[in-house]
N, C-alpha and C positions, 0 to 999 in steps of 0.2 A: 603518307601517300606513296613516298618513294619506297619505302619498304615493301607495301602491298605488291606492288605492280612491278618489282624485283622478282617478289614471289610469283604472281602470273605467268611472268617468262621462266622462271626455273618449273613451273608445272608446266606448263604450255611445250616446254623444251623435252621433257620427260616422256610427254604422251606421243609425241608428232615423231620419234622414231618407231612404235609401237603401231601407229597408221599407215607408214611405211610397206609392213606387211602385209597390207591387204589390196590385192590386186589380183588382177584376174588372170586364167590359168593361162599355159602356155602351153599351143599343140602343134606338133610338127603337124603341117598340114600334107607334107610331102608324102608321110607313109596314107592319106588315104590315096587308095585306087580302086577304088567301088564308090558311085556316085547315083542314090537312092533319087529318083523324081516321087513328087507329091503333087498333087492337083485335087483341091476337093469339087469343083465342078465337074469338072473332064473324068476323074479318076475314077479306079475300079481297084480293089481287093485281092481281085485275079488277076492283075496284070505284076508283068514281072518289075515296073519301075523303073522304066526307062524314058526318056524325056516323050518318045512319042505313045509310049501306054505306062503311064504315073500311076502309084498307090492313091488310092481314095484317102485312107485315112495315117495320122500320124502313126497310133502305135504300130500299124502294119509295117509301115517305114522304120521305127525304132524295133521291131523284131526280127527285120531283113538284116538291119543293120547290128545285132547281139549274136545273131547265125554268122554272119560275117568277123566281127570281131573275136568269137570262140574260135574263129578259124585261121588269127593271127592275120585279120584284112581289114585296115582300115575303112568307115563309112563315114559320106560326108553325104545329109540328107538335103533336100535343096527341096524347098518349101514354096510352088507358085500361091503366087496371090489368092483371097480367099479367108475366110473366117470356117476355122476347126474348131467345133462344138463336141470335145473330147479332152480326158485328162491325159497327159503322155505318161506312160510307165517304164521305164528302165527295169527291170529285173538283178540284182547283184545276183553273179557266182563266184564260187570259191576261187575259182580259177582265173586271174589276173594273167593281163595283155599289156602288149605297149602299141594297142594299135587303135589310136582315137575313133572316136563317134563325135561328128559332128551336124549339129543341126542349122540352118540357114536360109533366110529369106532369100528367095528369086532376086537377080537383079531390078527386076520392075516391077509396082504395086505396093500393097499391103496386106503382112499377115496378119492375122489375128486368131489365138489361139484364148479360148472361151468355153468353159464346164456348163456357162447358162445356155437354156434353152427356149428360143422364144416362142410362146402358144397362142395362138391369134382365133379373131372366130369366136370371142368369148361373146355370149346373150344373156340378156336379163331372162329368170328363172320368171316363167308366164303366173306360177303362183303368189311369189314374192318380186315384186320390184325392186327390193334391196339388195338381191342377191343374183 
């Protein structure tokens, strides 16, 4: 038994510097100065994204903020309250920055970010009742 449990700790000891490295990134938040609003009640598409006329939707927000970042500007997206029923897409270019994109929940509420889409209003089919 001492032997076994010798061994435990010499693996256990082995793996736990290896888990070490995994931790989450780390972004100067100083270099963002472009500060993206999002609102999916209130928002609009056409608006420029500013706390008092927000982006309807996230990618709109993640493409202000890719136009921003190819332009050496950091963006930090700021997400009001609200359920977004969209996938986010990031696009890579060849052309690397050092100037972060970040996304982030409003100080108040909750976000929720959801590809489902709910369809309401469903009736039974007058021919079939099972369907």
């Amino acid at each position: 038994m001492y032997k076994l449990r010798n061994l435990f700790l010499v693996s256990l000891s082995l793996l736990v510097p290896s888990l070490q490295g995994w931790s989450q990134a780390s972004v100067n938040e100083s270099l963002e100065s472009a500060f993206i609003y999002v609102d999916a009640a209130k928002g609009s598409d056409s608006n420029p994204g500013t706390p008092a006329r927000p982006l309807k939707a996230l990618n709109a927000a993640a493409s202000l903020a890719e136009t921003n970042n190819q332009k050496n500007v950091g963006s930090r997206v700021v997400i009001n309250p609200g359920t977004y029923r969209e996938a986010v897409t990031l696009a890579g270019t060849a052309r690397t920055t050092g100037s972060p994109i970040t996304f982030e929940a409003a100080t108040s509420g909750t976000v929720f970010v959801s590809g489902a889409q709910p369809y309401t209003g469903w009736k039974t089919d007058a021919s079939n009742s099972s369907i």
